[in-house]
Rosetta silent file (secondary structure, phi, psi, omega in degrees, C-alpha in Angstrom):
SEQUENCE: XXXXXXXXXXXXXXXXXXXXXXXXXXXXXXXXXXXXXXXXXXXXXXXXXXXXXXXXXXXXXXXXXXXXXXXXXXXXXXXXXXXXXXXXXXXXXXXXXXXXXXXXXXXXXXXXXXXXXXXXXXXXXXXXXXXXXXXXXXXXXXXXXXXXXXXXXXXXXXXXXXXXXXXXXXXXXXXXXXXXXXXXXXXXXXXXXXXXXXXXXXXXXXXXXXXXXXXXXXXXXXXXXXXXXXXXXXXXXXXXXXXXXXXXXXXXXXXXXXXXXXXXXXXXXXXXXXXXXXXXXXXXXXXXXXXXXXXXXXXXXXXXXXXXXXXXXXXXXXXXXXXX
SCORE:     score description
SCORE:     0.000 S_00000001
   1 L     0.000  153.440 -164.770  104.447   91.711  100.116 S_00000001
   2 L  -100.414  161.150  147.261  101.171   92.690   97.497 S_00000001
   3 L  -108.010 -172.097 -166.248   99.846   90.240   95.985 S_00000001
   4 L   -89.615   -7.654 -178.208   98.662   90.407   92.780 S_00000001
   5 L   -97.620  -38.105  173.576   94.946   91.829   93.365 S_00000001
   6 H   -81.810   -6.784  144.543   96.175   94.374   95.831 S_00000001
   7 H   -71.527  -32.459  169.172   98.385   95.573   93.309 S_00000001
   8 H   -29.242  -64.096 -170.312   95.766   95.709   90.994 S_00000001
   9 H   -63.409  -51.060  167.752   93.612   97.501   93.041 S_00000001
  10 H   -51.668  -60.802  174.015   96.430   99.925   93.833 S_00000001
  11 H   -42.821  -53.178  172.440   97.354  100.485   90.297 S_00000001
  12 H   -57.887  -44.819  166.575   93.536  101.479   89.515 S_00000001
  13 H   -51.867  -37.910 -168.000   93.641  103.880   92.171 S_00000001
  14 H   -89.920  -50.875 -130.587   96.825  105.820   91.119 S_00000001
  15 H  -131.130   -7.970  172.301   96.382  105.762   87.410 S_00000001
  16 H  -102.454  -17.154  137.490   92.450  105.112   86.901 S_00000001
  17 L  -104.106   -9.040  162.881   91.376  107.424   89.316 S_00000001
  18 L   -96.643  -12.851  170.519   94.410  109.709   90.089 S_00000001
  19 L    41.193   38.775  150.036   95.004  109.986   86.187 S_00000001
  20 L   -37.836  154.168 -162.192   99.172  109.793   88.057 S_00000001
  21 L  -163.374   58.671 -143.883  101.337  110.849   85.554 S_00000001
  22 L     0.671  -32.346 -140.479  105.271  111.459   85.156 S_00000001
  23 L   -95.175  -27.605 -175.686  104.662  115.085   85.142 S_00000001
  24 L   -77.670  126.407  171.985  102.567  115.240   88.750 S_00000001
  25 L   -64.952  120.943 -168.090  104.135  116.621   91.662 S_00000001
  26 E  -128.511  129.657  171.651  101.954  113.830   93.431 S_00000001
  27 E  -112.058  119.825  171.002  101.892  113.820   97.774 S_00000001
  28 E  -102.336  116.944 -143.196  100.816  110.928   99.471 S_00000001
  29 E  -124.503  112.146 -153.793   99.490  111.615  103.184 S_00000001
  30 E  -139.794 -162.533  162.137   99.350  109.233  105.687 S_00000001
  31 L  -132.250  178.728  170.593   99.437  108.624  109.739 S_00000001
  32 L   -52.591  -15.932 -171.646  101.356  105.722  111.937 S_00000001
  33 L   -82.162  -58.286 -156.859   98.603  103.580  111.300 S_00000001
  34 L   -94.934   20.260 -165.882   97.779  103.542  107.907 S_00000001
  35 H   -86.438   -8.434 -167.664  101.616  103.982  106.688 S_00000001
  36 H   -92.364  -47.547  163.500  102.236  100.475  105.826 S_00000001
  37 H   -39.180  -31.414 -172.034   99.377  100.965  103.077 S_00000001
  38 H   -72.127  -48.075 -163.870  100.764  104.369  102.410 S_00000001
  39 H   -61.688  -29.377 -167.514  104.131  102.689  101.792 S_00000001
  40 H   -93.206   -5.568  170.516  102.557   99.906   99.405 S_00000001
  41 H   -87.738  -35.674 -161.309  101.169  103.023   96.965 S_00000001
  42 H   -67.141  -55.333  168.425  104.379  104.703   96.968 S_00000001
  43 H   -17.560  -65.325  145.141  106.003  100.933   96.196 S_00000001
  44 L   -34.802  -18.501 -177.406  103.174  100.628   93.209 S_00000001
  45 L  -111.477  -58.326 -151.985  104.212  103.983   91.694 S_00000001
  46 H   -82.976    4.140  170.041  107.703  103.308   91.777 S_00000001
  47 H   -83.948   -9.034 -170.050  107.233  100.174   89.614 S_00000001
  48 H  -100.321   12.765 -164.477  105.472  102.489   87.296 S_00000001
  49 L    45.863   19.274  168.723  108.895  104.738   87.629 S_00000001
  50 L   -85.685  108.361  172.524  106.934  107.291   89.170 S_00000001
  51 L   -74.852  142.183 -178.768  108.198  109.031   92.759 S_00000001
  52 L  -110.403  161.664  124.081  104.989  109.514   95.040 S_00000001
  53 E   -61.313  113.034 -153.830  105.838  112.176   98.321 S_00000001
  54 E   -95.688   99.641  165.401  105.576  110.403  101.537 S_00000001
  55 E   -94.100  160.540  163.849  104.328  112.817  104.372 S_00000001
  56 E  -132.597  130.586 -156.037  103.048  111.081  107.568 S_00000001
  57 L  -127.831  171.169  178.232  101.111  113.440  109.560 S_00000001
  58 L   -43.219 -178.930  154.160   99.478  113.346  113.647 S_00000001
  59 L   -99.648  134.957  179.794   96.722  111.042  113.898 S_00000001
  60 L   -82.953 -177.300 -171.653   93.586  113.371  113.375 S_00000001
  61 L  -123.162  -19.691  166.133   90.924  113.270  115.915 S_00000001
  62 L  -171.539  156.197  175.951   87.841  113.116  113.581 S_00000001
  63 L   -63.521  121.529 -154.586   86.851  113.575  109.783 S_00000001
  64 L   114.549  -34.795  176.945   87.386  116.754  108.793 S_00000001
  65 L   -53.378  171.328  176.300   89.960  118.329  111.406 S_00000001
  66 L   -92.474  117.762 -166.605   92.811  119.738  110.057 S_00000001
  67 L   -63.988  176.296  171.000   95.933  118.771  108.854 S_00000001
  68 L   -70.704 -179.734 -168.037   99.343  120.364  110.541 S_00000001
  69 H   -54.134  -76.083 -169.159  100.675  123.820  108.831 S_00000001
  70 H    -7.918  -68.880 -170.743  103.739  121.810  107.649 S_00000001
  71 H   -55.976  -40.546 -162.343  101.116  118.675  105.551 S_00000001
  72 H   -70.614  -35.629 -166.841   98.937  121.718  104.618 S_00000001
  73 H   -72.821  -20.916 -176.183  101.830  123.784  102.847 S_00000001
  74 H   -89.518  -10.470  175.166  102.959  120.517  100.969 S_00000001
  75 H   -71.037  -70.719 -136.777   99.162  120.198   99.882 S_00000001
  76 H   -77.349  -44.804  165.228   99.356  123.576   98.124 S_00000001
  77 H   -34.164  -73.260 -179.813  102.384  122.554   96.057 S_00000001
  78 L   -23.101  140.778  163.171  100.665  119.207   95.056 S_00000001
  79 L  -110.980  -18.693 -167.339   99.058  118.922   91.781 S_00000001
  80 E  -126.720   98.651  167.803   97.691  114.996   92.717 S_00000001
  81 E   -95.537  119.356 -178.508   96.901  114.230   96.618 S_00000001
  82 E   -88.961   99.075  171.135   96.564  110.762   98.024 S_00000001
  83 E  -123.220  117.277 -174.923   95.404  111.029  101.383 S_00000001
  84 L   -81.131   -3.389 -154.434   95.613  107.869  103.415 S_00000001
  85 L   -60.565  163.026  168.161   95.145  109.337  106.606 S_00000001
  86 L   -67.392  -75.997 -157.818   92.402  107.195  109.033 S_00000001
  87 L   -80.221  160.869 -174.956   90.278  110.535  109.132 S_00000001
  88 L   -77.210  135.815  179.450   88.994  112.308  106.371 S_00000001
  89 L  -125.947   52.297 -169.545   90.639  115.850  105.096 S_00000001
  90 L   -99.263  -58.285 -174.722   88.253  115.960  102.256 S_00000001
  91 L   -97.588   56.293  175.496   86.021  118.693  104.108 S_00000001
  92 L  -111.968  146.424 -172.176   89.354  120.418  105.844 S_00000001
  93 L   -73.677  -23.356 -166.102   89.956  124.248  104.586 S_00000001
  94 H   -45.893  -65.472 -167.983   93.528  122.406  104.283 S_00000001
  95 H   -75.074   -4.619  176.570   92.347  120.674  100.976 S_00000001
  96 H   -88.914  -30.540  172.496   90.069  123.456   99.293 S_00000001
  97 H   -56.407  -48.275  163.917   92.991  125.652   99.466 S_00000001
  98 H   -63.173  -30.316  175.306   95.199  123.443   97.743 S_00000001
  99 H   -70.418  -48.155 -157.949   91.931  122.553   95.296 S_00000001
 100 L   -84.005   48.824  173.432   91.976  126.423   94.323 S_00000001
 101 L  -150.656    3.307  170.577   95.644  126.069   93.591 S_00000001
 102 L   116.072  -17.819 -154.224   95.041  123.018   91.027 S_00000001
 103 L   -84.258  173.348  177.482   95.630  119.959   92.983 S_00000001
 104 E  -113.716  154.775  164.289   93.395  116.576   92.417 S_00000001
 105 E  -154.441  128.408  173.094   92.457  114.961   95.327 S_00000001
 106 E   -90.396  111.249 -172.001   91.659  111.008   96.204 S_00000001
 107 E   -97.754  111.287  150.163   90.419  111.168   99.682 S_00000001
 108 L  -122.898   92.008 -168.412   90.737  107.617  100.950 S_00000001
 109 L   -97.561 -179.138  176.640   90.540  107.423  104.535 S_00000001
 110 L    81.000    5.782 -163.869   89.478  103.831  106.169 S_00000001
 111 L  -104.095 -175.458  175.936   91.446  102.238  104.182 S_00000001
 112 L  -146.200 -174.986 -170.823   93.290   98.965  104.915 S_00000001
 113 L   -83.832  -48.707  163.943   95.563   96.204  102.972 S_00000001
 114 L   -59.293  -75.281 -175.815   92.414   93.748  102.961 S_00000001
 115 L    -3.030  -47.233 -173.415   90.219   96.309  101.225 S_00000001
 116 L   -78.046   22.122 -178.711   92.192   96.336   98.627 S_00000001
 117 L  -103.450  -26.654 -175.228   90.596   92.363   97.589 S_00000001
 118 L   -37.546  119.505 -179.901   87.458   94.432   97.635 S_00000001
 119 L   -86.931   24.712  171.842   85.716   93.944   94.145 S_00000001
 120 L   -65.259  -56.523 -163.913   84.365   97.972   94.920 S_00000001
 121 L   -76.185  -83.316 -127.415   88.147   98.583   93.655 S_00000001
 122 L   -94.523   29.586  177.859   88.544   96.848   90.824 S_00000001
 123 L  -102.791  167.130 -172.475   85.254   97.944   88.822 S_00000001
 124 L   -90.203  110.190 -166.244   85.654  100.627   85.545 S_00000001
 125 H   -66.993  -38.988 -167.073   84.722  103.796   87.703 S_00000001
 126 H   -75.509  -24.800  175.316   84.312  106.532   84.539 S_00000001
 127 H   -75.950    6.952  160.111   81.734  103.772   83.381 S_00000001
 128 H   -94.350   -1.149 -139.405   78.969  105.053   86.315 S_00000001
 129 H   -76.957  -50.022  163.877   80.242  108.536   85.559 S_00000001
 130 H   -10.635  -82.342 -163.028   76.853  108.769   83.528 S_00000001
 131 H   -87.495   -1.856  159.097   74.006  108.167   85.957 S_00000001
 132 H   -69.756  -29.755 -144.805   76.320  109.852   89.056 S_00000001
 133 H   -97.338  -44.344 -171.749   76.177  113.130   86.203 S_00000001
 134 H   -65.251  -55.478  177.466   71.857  112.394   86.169 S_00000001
 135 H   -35.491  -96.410 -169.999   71.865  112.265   89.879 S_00000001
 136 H   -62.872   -5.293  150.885   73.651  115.555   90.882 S_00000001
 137 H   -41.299  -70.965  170.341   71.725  117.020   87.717 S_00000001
 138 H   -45.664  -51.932  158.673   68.695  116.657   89.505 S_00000001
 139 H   -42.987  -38.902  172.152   69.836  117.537   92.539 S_00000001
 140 L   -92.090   22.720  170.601   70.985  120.993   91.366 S_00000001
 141 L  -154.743   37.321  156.201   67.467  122.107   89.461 S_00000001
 142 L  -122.345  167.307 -178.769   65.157  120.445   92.614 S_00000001
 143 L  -144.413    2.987  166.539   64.311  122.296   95.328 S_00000001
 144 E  -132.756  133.616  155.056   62.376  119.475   97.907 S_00000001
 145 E  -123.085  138.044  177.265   63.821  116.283   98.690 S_00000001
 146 E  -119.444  142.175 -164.322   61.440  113.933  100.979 S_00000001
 147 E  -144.283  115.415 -160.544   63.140  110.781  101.960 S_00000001
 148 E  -112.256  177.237  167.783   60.999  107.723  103.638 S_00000001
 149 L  -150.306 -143.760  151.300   61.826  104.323  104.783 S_00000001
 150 L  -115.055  -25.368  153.366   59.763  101.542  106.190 S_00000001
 151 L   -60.095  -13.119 -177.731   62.138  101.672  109.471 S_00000001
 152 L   109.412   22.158  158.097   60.472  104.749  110.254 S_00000001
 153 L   -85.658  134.527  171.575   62.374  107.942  108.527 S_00000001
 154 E  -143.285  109.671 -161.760   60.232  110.165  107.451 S_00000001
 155 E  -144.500  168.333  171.429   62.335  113.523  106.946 S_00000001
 156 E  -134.154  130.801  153.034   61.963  116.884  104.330 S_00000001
 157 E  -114.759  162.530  171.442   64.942  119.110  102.751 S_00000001
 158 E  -115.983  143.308  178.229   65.134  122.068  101.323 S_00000001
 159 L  -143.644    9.653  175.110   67.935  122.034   98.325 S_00000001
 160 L   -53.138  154.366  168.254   66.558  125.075   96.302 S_00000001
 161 L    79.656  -15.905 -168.610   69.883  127.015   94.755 S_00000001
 162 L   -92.812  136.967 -142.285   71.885  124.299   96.000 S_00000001
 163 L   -99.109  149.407  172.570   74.371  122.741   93.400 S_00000001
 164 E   -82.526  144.456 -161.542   74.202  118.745   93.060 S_00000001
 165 E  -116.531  125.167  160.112   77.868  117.273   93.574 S_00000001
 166 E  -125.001  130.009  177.191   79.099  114.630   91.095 S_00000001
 167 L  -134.213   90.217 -176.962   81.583  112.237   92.528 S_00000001
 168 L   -41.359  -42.283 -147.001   82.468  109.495   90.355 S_00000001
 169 L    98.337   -2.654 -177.918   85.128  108.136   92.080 S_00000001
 170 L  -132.050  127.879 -170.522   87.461  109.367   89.919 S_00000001
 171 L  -121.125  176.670 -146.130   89.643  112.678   89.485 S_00000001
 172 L  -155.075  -30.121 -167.770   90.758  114.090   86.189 S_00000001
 173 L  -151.910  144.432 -169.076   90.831  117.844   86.490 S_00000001
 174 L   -24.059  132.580 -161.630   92.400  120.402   88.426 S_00000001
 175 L    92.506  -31.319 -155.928   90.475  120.421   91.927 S_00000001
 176 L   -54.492  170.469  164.606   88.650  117.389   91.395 S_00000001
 177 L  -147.963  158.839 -178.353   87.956  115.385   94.834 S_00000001
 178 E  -167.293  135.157 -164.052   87.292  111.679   94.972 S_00000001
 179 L  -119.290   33.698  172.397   86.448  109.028   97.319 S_00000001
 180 L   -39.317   93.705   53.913   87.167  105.518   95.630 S_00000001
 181 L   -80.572  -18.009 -168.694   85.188  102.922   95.850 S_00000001
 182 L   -54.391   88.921  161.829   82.528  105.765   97.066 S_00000001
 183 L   -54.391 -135.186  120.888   80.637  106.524   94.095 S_00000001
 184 L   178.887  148.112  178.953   78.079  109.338   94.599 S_00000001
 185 E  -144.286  121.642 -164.726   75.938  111.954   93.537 S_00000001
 186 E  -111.756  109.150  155.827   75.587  114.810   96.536 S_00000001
 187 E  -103.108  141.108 -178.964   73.738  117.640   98.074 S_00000001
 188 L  -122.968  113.516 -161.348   74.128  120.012  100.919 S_00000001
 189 L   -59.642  134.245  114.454   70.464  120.905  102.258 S_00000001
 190 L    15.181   84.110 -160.001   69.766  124.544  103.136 S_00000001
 191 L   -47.927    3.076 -176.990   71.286  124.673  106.651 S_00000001
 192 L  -144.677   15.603  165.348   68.038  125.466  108.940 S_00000001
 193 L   -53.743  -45.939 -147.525   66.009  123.302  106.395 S_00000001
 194 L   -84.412  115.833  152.486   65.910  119.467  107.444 S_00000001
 195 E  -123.234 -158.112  149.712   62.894  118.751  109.380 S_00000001
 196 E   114.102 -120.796 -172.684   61.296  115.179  110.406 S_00000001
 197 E  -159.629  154.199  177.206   63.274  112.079  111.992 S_00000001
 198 E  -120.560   87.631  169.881   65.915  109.253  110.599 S_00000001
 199 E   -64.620  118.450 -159.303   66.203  105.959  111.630 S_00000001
 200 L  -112.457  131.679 -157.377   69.399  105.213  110.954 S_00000001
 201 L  -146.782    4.891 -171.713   69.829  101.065  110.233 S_00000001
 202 L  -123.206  -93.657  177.695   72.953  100.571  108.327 S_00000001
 203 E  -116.630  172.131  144.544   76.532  102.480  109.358 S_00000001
 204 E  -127.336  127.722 -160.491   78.304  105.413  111.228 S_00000001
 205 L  -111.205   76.234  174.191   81.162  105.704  109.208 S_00000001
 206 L  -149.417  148.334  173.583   83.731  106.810  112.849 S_00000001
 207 L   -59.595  -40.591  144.118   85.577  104.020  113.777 S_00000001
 208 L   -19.746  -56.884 -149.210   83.671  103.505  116.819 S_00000001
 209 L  -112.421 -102.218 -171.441   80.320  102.916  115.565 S_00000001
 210 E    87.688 -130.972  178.823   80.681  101.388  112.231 S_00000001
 211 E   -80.057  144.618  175.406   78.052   98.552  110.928 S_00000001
 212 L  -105.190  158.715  156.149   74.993   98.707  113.511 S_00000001
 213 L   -76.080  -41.137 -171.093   73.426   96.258  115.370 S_00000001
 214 L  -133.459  125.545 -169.472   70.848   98.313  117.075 S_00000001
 215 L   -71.515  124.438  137.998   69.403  101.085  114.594 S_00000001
 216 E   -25.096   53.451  -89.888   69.635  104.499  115.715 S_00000001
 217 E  -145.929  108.067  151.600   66.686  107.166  115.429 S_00000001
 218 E   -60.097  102.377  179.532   67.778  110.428  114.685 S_00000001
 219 E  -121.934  143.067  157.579   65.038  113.746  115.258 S_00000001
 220 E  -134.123  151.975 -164.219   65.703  116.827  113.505 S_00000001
 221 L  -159.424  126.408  177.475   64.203  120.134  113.332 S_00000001
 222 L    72.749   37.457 -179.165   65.304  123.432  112.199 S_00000001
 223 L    50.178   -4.397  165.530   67.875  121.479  110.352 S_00000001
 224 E  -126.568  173.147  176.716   70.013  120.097  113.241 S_00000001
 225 E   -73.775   96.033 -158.111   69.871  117.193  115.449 S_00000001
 226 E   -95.259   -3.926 -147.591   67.797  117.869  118.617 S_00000001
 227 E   174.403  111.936  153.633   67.631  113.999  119.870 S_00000001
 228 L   -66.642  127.535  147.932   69.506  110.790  120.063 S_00000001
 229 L  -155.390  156.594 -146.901   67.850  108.011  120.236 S_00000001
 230 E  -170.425  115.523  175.503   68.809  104.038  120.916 S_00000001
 231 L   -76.539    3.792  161.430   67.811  100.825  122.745 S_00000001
 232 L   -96.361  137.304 -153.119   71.549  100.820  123.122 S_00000001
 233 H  -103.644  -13.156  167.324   72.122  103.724  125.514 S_00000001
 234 H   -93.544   24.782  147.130   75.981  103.635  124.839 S_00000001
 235 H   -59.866  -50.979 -178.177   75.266  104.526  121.507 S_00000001
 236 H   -59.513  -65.044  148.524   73.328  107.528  122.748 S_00000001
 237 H     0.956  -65.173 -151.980   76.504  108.536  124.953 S_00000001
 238 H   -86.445  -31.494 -176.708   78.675  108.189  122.523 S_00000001
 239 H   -89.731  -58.855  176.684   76.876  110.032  120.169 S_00000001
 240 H   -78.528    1.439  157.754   76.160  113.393  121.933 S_00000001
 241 H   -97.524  -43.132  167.595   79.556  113.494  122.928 S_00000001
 242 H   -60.054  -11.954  160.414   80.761  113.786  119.815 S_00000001
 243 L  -123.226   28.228  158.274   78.235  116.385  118.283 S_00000001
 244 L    34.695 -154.287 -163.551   78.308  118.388  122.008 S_00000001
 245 L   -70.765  154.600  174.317   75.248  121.001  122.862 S_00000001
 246 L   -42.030  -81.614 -124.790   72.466  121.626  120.586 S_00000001
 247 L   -77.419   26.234  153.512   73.375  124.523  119.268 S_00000001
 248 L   -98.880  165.765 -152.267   76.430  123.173  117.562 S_00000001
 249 H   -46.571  -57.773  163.992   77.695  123.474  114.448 S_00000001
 250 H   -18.290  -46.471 -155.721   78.221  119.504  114.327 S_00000001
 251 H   -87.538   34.307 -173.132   74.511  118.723  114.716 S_00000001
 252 E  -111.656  151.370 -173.959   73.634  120.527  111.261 S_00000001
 253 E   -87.937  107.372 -178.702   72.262  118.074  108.425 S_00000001
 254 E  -122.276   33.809  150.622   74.712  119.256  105.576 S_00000001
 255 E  -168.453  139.248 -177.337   74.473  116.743  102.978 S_00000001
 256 E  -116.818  128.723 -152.562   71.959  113.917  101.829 S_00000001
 257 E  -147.499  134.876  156.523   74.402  111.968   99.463 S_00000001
 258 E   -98.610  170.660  171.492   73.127  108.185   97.180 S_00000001
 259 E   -96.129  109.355 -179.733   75.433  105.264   96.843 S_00000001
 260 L  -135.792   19.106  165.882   75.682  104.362   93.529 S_00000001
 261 E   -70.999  107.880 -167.959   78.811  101.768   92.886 S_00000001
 262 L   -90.910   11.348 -172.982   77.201   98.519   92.553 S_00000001
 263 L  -113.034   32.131  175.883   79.859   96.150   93.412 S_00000001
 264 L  -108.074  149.979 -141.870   79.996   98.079   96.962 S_00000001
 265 L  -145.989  172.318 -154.551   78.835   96.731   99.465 S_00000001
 266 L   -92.275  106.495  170.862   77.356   97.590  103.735 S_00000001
 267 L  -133.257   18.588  177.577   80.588   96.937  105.480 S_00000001
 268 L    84.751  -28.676  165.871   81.092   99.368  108.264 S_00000001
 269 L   -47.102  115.747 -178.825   84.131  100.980  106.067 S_00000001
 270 H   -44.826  -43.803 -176.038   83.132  104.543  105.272 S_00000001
 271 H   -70.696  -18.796 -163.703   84.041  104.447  101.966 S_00000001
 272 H   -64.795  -54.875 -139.185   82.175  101.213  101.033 S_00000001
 273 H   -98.790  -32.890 -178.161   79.026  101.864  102.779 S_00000001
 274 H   -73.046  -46.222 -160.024   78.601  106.244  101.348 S_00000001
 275 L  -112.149   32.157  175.872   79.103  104.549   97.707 S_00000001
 276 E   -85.007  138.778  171.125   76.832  101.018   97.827 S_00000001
 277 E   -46.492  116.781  158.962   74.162  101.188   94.949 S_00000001
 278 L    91.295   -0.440 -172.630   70.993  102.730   96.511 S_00000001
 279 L  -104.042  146.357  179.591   71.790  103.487   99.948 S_00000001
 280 E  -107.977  172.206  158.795   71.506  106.861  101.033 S_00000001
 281 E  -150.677  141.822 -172.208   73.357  108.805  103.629 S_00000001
 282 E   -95.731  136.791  150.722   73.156  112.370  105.890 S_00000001
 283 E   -96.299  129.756 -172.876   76.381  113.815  106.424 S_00000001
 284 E  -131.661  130.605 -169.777   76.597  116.386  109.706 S_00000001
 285 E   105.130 -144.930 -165.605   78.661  119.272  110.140 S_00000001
 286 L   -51.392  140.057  159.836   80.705  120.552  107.676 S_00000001
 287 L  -147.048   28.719  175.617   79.531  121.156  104.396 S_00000001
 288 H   -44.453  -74.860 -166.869   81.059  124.516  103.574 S_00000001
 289 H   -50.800  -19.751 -144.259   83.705  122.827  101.098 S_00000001
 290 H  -150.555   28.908  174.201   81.091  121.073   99.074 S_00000001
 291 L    89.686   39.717 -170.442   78.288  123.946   98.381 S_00000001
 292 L  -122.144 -178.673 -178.432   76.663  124.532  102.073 S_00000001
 293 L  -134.985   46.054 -150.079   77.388  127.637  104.412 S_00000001
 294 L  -137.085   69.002  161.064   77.938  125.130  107.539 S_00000001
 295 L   -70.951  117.708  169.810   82.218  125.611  108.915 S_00000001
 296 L  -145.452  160.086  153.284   82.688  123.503  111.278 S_00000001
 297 L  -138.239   87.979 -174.355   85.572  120.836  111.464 S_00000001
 298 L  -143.355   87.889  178.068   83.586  118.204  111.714 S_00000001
 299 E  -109.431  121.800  179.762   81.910  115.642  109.018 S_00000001
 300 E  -132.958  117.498  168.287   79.934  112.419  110.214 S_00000001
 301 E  -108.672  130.338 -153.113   78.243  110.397  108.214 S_00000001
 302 E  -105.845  160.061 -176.534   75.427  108.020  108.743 S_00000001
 303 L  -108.847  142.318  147.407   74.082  104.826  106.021 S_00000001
 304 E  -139.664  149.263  167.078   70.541  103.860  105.957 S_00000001
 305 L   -80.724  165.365  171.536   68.947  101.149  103.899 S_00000001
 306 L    38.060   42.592 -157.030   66.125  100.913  101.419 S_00000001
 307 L   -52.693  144.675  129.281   65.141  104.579  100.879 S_00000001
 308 E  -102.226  156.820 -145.633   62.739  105.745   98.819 S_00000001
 309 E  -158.678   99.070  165.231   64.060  109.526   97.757 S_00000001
 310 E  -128.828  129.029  177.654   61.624  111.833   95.937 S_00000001
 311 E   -86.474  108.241 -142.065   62.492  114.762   94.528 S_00000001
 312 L    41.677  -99.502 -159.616   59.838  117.456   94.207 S_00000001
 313 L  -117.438  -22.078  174.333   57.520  115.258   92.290 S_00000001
 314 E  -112.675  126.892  177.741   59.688  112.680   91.187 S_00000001
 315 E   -65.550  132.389  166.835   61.185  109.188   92.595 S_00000001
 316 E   -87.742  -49.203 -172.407   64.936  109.042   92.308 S_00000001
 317 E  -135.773  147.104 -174.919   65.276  106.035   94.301 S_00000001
 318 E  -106.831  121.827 -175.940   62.681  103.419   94.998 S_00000001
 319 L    14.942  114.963  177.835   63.142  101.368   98.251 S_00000001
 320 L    10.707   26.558  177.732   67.067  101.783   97.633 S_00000001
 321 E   -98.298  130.803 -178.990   66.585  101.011   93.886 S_00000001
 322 E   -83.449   95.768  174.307   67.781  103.924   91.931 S_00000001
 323 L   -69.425    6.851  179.351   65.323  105.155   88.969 S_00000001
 324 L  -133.955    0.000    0.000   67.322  107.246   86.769 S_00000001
């Protein structure tokens, strides 16, 4: 049974960010896990007389893989996609295909029945729309971003040519993608670009990893990830089996993304921790779907705190304070 805040929360999702609507063939996408959540949107719709389309699909093996034919061909149909799934099919060919064909899509993977007390949810999302719109402005007429920390990152991108992604949290128009509560403003770096090293001090947004204890130190050069490093060593492990031999695809830095929701907040939850005010995060692997040349199907993303972020000549974000 909802209460009355996780109905809330639900309600803001379908009709404040999903713009749902009598008229939308709307598919909701979900796995054995997450279906009892899946079940409470469709529930939430139908009080609103609205039918949602219930699919329940495999459990994926990591963010990004690919739905089955079967999920994918009911995607293309779709004009509004909910997808509940644990992993993310927001950078799956599954969902750009269906995006050229019209559909909106609310990626919310991670999510759970507590979440939905989260006051990330319940904020007016189109009112950030603004300074997410400044953000990916910048991004798409810079062409250096250098990004320091006091943990020790010290790293360079290259982003000439490359278009800055604005992702409100909210979708509206044919295509759209959205990651509520993740607010965002996005780039995907010039694929042999990234070099210098990342201490990573906040999340790994895989179910595994989550909020860290013991910070991470990332070195890259020649845009991928040549070195793990950890005083936890099954961290290290864990971590180079899931992005396999150098030379894969996996280990390429394809997006440097801010957080800009402020009532979100560092909770090991993917969605939470990619859209908290000021925190930044590298996304690895794919970033084909989102302005990169990177196919892979594979997206991982990591949180760090208290950035500073300057772009060509100008600070964006100040120790994780956002200046624009």
């Amino acid at each position: 049974m909802l209460n009355d805040i996780k109905q809330s929360a639900i309600t803001n999702l379908l009709f404040r960010c999903g713009h749902l609507n009598s008229e939308d063939n709307a598919l909701v996408l979900c796995d054995k896990e997450t279906r009892p959540i899946a079940d409470a949107f469709v529930a939430v719709a139908l009080l609103n007389n609205i039918k949602l389309n219930l699919s329940e699909i495999p459990l994926l093996s990591n963010h990004g893989a690919e739905p089955p034919e079967h999920a994918a061909l009911l995607m293309e149909s779709a004009t509004l996609i909910i997808s509940l799934c644990g992993f993310s099919l927001a950078h799956s060919n599954a969902r750009i295909r269906a995006a050229k064909k019209g559909a909106r899509f609310l990626s919310l993977p991670l999510y759970t029945l507590d979440l939905l007390e989260d006051p990330c949810l319940h904020i007016d999302f189109k009112s950030h729309a603004a300074q997410v719109k400044n953000f990916a402005n910048a991004f798409t007429q810079g062409e250096k971003i250098h990004v320091k920390t006091e943990a020790g990152t010290d790293i360079v991108l290259g982003i000439k040519d490359r278009i800055g992604n604005y992702c409100p949290g909210f979708v509206e128009s044919a295509g759209d993608l959205g990651s509520p509560p993740d607010i965002e403003a996005n780039v995907s770096p010039i694929e042999n670009s990234a070099e210098g090293v990342v201490v990573i001090d906040g999340s790994i947004t895989h179910p595994s990893f989550g909020l860290l204890k013991t910070p991470v130190k990332l070195t890259v050069q020649n845009g991928k990830i040549i070195l793990f490093e950890s005083e936890d060593q099954k961290q290290v492990d864990m971590l180079n089996t899931l992005f396999g031999p150098l030379d894969s695809k996996r280990r390429v830095l394809a997006e440097c993304g801010v957080g800009l929701n402020p009532a979100a907040k560092l909770t090991g939850i993917m969605l939470t921790d990619e859209g908290a005010l000021g925190y930044l995060h590298f996304g690895f692997g794919a970033n084909h779907t989102v302005g990169g040349l990177n196919e892979v199907d594979f997206h991982l993303d990591f949180v760090f705190r208290a950035a500073t972020l300057t772009l060509d000549s100008t600070i964006l974000i100040q120790s994780g304070v956002p200046q624009i």
